[in-house]
py3Dmol code that shows the C-alpha trace and the ligand (Angstrom):
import py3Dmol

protein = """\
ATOM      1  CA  UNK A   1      -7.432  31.513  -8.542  1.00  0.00           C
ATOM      2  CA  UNK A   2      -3.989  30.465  -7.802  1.00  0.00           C
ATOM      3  CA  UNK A   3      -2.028  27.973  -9.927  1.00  0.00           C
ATOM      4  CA  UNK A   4      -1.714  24.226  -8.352  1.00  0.00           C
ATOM      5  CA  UNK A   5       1.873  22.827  -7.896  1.00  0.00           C
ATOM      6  CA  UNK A   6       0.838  20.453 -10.171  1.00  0.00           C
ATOM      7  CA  UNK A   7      -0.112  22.436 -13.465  1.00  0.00           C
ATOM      8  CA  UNK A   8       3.214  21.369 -15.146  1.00  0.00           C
ATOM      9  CA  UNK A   9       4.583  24.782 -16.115  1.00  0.00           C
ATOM     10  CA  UNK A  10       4.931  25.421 -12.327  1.00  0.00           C
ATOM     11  CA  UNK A  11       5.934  22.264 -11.220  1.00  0.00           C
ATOM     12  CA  UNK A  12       8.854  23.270 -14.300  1.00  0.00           C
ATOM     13  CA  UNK A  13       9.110  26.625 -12.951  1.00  0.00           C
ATOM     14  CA  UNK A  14       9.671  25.245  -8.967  1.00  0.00           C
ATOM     15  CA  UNK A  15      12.122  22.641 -10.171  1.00  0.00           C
ATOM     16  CA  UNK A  16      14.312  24.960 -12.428  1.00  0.00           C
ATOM     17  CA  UNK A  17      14.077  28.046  -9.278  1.00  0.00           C
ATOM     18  CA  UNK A  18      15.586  25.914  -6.923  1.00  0.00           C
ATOM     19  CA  UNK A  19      17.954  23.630  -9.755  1.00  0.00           C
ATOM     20  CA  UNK A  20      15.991  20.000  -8.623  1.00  0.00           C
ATOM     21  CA  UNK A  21      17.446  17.183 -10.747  1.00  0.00           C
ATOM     22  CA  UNK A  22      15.248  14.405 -11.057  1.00  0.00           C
ATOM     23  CA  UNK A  23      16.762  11.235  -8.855  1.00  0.00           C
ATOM     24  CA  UNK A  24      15.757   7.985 -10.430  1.00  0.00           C
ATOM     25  CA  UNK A  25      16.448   5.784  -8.029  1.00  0.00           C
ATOM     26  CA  UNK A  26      14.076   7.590  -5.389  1.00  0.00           C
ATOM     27  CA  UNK A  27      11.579   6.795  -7.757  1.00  0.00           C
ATOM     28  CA  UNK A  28      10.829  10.266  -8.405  1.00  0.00           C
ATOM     29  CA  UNK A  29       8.117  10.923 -11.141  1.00  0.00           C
ATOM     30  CA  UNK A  30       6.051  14.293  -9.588  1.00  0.00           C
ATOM     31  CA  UNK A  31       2.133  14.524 -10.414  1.00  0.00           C
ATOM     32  CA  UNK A  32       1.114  16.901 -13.452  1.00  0.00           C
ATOM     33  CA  UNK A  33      -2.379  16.145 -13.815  1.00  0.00           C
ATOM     34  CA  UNK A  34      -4.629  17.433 -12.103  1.00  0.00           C
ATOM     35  CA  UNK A  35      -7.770  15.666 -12.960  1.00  0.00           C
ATOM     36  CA  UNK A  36      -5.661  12.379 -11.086  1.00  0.00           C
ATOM     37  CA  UNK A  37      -5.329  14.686  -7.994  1.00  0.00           C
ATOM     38  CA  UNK A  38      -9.113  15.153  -8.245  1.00  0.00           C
ATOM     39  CA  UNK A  39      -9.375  11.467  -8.171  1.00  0.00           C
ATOM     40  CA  UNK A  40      -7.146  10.908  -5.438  1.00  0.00           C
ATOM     41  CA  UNK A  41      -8.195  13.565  -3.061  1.00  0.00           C
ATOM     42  CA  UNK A  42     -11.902  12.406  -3.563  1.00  0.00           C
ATOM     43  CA  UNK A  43     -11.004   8.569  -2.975  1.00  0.00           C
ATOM     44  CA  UNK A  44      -9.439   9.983   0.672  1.00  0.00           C
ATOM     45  CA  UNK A  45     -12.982  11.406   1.600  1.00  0.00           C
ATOM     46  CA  UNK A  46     -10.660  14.345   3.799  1.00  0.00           C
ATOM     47  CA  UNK A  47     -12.279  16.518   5.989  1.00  0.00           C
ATOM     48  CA  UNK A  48     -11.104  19.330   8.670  1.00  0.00           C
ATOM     49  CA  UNK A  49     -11.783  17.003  11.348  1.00  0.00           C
ATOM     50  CA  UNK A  50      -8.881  14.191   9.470  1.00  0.00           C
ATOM     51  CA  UNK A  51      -5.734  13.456   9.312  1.00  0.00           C
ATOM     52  CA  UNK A  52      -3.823  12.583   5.814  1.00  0.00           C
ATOM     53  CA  UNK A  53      -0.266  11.574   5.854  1.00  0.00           C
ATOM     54  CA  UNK A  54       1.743  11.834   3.107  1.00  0.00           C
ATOM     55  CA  UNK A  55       4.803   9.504   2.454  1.00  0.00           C
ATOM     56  CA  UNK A  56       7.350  10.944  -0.771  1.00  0.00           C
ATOM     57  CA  UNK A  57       5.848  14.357  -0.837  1.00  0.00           C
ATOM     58  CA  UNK A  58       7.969  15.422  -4.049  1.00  0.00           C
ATOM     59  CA  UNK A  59       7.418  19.147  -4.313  1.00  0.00           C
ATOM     60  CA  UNK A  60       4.080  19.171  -2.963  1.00  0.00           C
ATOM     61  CA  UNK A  61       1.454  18.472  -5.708  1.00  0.00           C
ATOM     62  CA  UNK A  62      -0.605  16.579  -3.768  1.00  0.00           C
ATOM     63  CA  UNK A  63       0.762  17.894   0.095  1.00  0.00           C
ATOM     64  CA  UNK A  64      -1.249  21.254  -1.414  1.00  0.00           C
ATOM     65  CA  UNK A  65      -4.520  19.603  -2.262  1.00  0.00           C
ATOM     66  CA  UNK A  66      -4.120  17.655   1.178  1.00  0.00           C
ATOM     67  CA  UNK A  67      -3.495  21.016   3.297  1.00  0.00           C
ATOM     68  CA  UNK A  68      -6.773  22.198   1.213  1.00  0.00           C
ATOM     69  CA  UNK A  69      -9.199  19.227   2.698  1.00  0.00           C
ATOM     70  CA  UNK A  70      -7.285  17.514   5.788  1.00  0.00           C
ATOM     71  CA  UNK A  71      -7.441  19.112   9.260  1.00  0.00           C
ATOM     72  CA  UNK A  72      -3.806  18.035   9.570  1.00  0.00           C
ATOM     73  CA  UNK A  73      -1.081  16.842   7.140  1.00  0.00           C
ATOM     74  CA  UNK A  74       2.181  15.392   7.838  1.00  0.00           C
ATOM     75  CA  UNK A  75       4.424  14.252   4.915  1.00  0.00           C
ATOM     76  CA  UNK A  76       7.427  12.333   5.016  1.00  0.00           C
ATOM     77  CA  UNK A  77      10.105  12.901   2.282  1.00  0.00           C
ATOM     78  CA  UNK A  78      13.784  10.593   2.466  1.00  0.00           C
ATOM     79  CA  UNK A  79      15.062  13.203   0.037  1.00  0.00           C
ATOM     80  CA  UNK A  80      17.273  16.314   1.928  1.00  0.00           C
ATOM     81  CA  UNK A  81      17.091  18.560  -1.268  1.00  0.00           C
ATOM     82  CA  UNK A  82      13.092  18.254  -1.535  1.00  0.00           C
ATOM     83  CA  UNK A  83      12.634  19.571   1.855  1.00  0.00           C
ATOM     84  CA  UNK A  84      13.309  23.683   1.367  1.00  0.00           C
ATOM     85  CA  UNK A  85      11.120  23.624  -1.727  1.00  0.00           C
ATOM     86  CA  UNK A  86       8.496  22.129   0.276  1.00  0.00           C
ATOM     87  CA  UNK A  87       8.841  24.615   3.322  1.00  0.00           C
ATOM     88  CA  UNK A  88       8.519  27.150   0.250  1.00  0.00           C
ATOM     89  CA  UNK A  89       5.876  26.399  -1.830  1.00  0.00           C
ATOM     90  CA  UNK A  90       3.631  24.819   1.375  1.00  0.00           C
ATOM     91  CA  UNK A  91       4.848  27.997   2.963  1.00  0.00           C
ATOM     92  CA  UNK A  92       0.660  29.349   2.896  1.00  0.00           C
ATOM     93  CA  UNK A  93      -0.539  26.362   4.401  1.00  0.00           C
ATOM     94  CA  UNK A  94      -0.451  25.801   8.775  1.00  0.00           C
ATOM     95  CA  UNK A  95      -1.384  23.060   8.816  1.00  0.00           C
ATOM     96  CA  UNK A  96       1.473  21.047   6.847  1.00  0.00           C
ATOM     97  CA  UNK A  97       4.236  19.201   8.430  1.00  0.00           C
ATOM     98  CA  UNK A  98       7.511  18.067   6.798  1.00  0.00           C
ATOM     99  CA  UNK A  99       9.865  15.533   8.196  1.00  0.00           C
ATOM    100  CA  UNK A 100      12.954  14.369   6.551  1.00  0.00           C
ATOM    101  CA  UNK A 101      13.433  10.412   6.850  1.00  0.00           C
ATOM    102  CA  UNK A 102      13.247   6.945   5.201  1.00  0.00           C
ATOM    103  CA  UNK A 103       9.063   6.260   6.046  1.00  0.00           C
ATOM    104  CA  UNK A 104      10.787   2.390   6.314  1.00  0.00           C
ATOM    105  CA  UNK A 105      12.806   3.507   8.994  1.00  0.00           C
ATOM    106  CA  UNK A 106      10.342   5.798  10.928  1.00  0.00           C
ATOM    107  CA  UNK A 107       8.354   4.799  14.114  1.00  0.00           C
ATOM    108  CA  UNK A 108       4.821   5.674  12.442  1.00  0.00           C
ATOM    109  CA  UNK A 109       2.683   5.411  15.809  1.00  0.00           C
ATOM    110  CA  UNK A 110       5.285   7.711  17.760  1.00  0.00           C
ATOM    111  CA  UNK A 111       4.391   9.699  14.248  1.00  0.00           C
ATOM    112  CA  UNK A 112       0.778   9.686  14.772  1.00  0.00           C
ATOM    113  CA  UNK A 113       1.216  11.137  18.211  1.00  0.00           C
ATOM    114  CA  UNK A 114       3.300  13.806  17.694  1.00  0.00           C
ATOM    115  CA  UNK A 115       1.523  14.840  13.902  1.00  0.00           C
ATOM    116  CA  UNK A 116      -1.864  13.378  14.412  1.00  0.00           C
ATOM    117  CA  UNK A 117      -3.359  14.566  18.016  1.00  0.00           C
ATOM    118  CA  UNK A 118      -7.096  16.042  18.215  1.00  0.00           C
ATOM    119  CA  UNK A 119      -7.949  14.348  14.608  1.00  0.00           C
ATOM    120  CA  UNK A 120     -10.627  11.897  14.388  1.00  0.00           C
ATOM    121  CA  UNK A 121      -9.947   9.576  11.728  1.00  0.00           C
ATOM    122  CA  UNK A 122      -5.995   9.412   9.718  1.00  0.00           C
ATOM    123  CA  UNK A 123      -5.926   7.847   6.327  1.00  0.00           C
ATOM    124  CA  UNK A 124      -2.542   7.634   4.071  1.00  0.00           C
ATOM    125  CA  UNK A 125      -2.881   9.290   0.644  1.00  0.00           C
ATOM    126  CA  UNK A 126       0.521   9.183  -1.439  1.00  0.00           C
ATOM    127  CA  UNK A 127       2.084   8.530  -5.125  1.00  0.00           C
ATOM    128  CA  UNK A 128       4.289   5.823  -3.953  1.00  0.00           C
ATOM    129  CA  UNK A 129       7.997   5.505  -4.973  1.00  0.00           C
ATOM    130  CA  UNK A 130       7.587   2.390  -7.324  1.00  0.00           C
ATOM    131  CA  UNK A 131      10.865   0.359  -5.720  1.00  0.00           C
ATOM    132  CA  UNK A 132       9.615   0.046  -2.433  1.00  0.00           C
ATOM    133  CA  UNK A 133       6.049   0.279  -3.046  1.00  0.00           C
ATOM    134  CA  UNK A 134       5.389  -3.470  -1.475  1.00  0.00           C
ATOM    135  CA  UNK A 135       7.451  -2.647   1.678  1.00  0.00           C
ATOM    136  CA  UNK A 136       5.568   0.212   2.809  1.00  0.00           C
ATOM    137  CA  UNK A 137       1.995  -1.369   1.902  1.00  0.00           C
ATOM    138  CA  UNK A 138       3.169  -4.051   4.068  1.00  0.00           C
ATOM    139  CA  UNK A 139       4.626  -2.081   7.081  1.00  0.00           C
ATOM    140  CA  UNK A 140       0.977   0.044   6.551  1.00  0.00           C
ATOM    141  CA  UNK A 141      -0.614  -2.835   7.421  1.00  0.00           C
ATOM    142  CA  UNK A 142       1.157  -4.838   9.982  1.00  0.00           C
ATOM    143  CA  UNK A 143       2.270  -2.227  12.290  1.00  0.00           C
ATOM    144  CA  UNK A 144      -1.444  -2.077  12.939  1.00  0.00           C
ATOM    145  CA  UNK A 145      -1.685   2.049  12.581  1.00  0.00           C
ATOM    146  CA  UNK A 146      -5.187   2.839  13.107  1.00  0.00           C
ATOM    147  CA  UNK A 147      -5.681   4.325   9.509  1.00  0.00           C
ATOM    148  CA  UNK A 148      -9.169   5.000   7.920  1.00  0.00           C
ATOM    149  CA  UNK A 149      -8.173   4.808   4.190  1.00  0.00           C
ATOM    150  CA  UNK A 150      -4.993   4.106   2.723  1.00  0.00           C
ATOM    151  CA  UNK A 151      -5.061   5.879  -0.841  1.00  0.00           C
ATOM    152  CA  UNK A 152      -2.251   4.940  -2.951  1.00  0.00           C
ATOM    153  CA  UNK A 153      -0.745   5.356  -6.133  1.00  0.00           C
ATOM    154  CA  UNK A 154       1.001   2.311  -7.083  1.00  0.00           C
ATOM    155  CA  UNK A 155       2.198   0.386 -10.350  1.00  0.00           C
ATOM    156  CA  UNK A 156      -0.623  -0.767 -12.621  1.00  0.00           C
ATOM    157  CA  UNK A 157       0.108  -4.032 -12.192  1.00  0.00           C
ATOM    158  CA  UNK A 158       0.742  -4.039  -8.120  1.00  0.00           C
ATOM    159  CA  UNK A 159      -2.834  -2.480  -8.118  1.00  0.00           C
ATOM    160  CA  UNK A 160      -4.460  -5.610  -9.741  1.00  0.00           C
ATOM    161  CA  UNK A 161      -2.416  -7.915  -7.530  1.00  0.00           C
ATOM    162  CA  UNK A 162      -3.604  -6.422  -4.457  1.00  0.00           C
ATOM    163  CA  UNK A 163      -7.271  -6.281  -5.721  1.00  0.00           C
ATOM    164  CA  UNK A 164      -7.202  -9.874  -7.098  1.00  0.00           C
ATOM    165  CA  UNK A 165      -9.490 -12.661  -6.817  1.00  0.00           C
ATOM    166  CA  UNK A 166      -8.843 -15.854  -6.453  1.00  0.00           C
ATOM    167  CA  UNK A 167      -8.075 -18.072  -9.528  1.00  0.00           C
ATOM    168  CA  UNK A 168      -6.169 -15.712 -11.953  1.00  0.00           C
ATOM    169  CA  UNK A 169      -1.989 -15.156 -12.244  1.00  0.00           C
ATOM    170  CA  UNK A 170      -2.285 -11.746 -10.051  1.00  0.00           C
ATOM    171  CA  UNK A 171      -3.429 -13.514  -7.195  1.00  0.00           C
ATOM    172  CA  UNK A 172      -0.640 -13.858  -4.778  1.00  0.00           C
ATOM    173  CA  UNK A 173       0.471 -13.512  -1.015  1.00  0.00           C
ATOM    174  CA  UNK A 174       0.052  -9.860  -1.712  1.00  0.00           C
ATOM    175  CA  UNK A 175      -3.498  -9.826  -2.614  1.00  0.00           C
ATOM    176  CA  UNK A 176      -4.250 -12.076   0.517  1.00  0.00           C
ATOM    177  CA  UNK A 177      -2.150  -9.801   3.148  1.00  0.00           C
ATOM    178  CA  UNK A 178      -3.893  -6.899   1.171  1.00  0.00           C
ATOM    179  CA  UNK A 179      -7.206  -7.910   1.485  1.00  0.00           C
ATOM    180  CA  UNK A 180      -6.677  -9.614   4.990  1.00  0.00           C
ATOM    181  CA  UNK A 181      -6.587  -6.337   6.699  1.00  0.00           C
ATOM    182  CA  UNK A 182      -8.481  -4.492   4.199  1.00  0.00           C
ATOM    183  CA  UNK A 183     -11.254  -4.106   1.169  1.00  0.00           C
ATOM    184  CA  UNK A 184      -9.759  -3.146  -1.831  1.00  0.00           C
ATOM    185  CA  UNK A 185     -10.961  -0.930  -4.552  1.00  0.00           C
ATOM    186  CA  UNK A 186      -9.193   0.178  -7.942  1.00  0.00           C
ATOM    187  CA  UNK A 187      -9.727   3.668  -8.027  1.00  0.00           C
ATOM    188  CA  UNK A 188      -8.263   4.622 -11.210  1.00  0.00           C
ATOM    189  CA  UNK A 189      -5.870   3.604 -13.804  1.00  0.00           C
ATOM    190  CA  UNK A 190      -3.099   6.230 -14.900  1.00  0.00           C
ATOM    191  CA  UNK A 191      -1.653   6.840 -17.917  1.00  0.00           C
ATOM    192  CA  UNK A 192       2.789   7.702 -17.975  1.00  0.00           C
ATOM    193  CA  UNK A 193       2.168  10.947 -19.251  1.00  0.00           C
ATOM    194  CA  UNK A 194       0.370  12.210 -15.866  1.00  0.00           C
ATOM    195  CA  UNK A 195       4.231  12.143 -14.473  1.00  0.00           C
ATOM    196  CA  UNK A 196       7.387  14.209 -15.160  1.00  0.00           C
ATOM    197  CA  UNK A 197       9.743  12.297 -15.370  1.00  0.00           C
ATOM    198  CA  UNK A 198       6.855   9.815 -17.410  1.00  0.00           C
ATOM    199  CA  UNK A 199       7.721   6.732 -15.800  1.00  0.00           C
ATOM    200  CA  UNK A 200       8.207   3.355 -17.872  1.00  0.00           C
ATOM    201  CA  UNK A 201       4.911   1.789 -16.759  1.00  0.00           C
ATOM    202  CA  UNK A 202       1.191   2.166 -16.560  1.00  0.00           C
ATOM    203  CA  UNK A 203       0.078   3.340 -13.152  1.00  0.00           C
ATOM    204  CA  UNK A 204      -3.319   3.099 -10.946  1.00  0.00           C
ATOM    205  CA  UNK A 205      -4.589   4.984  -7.950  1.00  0.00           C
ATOM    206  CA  UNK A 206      -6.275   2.074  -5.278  1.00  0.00           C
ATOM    207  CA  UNK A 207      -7.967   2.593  -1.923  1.00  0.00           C
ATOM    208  CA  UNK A 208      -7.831  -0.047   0.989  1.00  0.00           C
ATOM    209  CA  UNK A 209      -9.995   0.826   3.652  1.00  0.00           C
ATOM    210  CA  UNK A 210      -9.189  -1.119   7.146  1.00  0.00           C
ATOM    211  CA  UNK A 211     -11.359  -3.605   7.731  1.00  0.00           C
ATOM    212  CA  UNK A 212     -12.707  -3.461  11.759  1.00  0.00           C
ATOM    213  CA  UNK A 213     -11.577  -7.195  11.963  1.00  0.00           C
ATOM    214  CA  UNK A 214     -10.181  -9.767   9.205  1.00  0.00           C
ATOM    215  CA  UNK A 215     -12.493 -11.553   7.102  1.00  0.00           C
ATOM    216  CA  UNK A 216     -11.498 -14.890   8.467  1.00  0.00           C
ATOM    217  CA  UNK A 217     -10.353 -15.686  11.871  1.00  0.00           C
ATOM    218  CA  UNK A 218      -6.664 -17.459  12.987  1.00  0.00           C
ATOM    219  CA  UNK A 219      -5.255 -18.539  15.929  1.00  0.00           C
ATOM    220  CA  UNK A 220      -2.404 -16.705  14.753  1.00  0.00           C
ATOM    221  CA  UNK A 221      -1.905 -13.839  11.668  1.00  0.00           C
ATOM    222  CA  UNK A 222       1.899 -15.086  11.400  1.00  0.00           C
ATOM    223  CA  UNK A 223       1.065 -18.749  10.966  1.00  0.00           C
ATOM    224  CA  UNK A 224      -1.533 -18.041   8.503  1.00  0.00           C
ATOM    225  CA  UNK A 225       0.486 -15.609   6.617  1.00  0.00           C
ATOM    226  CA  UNK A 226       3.311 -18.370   6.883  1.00  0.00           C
ATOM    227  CA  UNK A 227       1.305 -20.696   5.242  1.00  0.00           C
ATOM    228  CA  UNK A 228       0.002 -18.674   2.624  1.00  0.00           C
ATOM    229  CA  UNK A 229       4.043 -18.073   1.838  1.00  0.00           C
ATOM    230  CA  UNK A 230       4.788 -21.543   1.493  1.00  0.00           C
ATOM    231  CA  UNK A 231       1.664 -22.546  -0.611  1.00  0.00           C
ATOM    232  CA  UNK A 232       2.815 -19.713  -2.890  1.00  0.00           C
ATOM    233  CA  UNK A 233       6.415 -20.840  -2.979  1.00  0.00           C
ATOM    234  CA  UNK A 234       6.814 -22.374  -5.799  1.00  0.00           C
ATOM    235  CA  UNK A 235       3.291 -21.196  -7.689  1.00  0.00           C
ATOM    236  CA  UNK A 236       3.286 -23.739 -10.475  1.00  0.00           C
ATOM    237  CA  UNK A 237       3.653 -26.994  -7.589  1.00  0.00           C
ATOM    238  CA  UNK A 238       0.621 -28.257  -6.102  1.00  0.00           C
ATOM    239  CA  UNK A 239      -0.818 -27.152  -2.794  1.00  0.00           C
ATOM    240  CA  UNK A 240       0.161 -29.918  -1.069  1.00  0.00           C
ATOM    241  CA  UNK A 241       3.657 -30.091  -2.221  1.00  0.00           C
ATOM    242  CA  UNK A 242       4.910 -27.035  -1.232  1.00  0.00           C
ATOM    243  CA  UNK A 243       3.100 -27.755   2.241  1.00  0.00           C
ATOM    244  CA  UNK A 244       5.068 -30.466   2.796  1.00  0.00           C
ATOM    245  CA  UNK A 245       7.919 -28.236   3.489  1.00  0.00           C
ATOM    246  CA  UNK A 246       5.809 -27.471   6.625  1.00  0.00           C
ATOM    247  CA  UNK A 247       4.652 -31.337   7.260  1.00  0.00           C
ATOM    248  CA  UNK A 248       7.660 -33.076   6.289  1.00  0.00           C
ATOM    249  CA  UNK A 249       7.770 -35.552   3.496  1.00  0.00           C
ATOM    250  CA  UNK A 250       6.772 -38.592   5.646  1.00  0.00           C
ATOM    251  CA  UNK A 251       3.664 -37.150   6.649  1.00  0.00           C
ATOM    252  CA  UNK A 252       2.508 -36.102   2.880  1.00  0.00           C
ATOM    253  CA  UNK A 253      -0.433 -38.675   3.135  1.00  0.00           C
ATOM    254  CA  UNK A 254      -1.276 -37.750   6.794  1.00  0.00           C
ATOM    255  CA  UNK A 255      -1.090 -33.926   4.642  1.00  0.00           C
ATOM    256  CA  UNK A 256      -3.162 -34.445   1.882  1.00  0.00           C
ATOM    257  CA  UNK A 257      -6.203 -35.993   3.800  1.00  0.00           C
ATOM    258  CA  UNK A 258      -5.775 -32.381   5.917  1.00  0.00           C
ATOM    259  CA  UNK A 259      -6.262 -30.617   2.983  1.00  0.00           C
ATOM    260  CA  UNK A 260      -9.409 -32.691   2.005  1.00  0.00           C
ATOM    261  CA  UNK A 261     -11.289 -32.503   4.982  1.00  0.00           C
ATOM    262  CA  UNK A 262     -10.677 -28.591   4.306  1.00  0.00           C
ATOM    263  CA  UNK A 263     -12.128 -28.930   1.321  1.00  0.00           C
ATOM    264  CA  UNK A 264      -9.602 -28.748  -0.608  1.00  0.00           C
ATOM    265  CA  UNK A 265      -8.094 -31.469  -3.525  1.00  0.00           C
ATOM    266  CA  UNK A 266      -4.752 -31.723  -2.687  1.00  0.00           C
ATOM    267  CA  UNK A 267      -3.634 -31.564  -6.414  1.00  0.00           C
ATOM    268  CA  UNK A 268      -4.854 -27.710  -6.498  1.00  0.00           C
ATOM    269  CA  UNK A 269      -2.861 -25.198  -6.783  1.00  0.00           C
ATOM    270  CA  UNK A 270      -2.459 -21.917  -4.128  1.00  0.00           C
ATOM    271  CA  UNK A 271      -3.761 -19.523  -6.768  1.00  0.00           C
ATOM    272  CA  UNK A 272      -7.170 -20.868  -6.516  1.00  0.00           C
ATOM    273  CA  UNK A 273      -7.535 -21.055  -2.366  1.00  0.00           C
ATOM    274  CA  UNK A 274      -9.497 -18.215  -1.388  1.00  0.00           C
ATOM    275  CA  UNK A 275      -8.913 -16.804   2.082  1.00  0.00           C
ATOM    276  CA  UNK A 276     -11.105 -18.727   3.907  1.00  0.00           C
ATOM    277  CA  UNK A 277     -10.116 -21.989   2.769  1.00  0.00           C
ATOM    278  CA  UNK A 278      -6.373 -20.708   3.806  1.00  0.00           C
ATOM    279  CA  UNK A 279      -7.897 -20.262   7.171  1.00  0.00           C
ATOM    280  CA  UNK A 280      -9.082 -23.580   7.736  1.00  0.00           C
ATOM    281  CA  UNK A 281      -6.078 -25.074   6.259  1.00  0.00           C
ATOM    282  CA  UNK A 282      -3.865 -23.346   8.928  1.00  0.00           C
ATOM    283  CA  UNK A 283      -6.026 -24.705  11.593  1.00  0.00           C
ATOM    284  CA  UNK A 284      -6.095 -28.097  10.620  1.00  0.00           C
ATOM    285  CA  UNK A 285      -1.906 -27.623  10.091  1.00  0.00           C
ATOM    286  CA  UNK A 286      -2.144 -25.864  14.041  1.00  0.00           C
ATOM    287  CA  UNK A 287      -4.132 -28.606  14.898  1.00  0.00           C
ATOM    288  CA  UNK A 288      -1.847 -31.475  13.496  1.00  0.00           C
ATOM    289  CA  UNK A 289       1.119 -29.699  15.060  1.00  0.00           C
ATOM    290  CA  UNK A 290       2.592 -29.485  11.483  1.00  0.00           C
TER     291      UNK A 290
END
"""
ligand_1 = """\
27
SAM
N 4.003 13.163 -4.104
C 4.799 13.691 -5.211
C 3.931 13.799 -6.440
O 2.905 13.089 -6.497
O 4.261 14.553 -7.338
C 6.044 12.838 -5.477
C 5.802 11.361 -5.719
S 7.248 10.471 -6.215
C 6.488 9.136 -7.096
C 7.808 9.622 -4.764
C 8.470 10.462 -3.690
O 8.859 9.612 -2.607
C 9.739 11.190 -4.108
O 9.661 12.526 -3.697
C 10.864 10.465 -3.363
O 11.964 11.282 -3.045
C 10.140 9.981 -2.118
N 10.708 8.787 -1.467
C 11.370 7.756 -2.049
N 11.707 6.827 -1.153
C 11.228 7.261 0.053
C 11.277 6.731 1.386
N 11.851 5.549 1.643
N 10.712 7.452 2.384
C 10.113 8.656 2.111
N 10.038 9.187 0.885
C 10.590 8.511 -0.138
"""
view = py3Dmol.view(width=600, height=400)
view.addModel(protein, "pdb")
view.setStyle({"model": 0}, {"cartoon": {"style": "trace"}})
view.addModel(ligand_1, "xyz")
view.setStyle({"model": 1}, {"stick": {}})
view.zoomTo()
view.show()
């Protein structure tokens, strides 16, 4: 059976055949294990009638296992140098697609069309570059790409903030846009050495799969999400002080009874509002024209 990019004497062989220096501030640390790739690829629940797309290919670990259980694969690497050792080690596979660009700075449903047509279902399986992991999670999410799975590896730590529950220090504004659109689950955690370069932190592998419709309903996702912001602004203040950026100081009693007849003590902090009590809140705040 044929070696896997991934078995780390090819992945050594690859990068010393075509000279590939490691770029640290592309956040390049390339997959070696192969047991993680088993994970992964079983978390994305591929078949030949899906679609995967792959943002930061590197040299193709994971494109491979993609090409060998998606109908389709498109993977989008920023980095010019990466993209003829792709073409030749993906070189057996028809049914990957490379582009060169910044994923930030791509139009992802013009994307979909032109990568995605004929497949049923497209979920986004990738080992994220760690310095803009948040961005891309985020532009996942809002730009409202009708994904099935999104199958990520992330920082250790950015995992448990987007799976967290209310009342502990992870929970944040990530962890409610997270699990606003979709339903976490922490796949597996990831030890340094499953990289080359071994990056300085602990990783984990998490899968958010899109939720048909948000858990809670809003007049409007950007007010809520506003709100949410300013609750967590300053996360040791009290709830209804960092609202009354929103209400203005002179209504902070008119505020406060708000918050009560949502249930909530004004003196609490954001870390312990679930999502649904931030949904109420924001319609009594729509409601009071604050
Ligand atoms: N998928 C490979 C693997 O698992 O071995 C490489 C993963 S490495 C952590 C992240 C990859 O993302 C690198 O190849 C890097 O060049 C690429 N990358 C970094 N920033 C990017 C961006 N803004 N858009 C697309 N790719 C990016």
């Amino acid at each position: 059976e044929a070696v896997g990019i991934a078995a780390s004497g090819r992945t050594r062989d690859i990068i010393r055949k075509h000279g590939f220096t490691f770029k640290k501030s592309l956040g390049q640390n390339f997959l070696i294990d192969q047991n993680v790739l088993d994970r992964i690829i079983e978390a994305a629940g591929l078949d030949e009638t899906r679609g995967a797309l792959e943002i930061g290919p590197g040299i193709g670990a994971l494109t491979e296992r993609l090409a060998q259980a998606a109908g389709k694969v498109a993977a989008v690497e920023i980095d010019r140098r990466l993209i003829p050792i792709l073409q030749d080690v993906l070189s057996p596979y028809e049914n990957v697609s490379v582009v060169q660009a910044d994923v930030l700075k791509t139009d992802l449903h013009e994307l979909w069309e032109q990568k995605f047509a004929g497949c049923e279902k497209v979920s986004v399986v990738a080992n994220l570059p760690y310095y803009v992991t948040t961005p891309i999670i985020m532009k996942l999410l809002e730009e409202n790409l009708p994904v099935e799975h999104i199958v990520v590896m992330v920082q250790k730590e950015v995992a448990e903030r987007m799976a967290a529950s209310p009342g502990g220090k992870e929970y944040g504004s990530l962890s409610i846009a997270v699990q606003y659109y979709c339903e976490p689950q922490i796949v597996c955690k990831v030890p340094s050495g499953a990289f080359i370069p071994a990056p300085n932190v602990d990783s984990a592998v998490i899968k958010l799969t899109r939720r048909d419709k948000p858990p809670v309903e809003v007049r409007s996702a950007e007010l809520f999400f506003k709100i949410v912001q300013t609750s967590f602004a300053q996360r040791r203040k009290t709830i209804s002080n960092n609202l009354t950026a929103l209400s203005g100081k002179e209504r902070k009693a008119e505020l406060a009874d708000l918050l009560r007849g949502c249930g909530v003590e004004p003196e609490r902090r954001a870390e312990t509002l679930s999502l649904t009590e931030f949904a109420s809140v924001t319609e009594a705040l729509a409601n009071a024209g604050m």
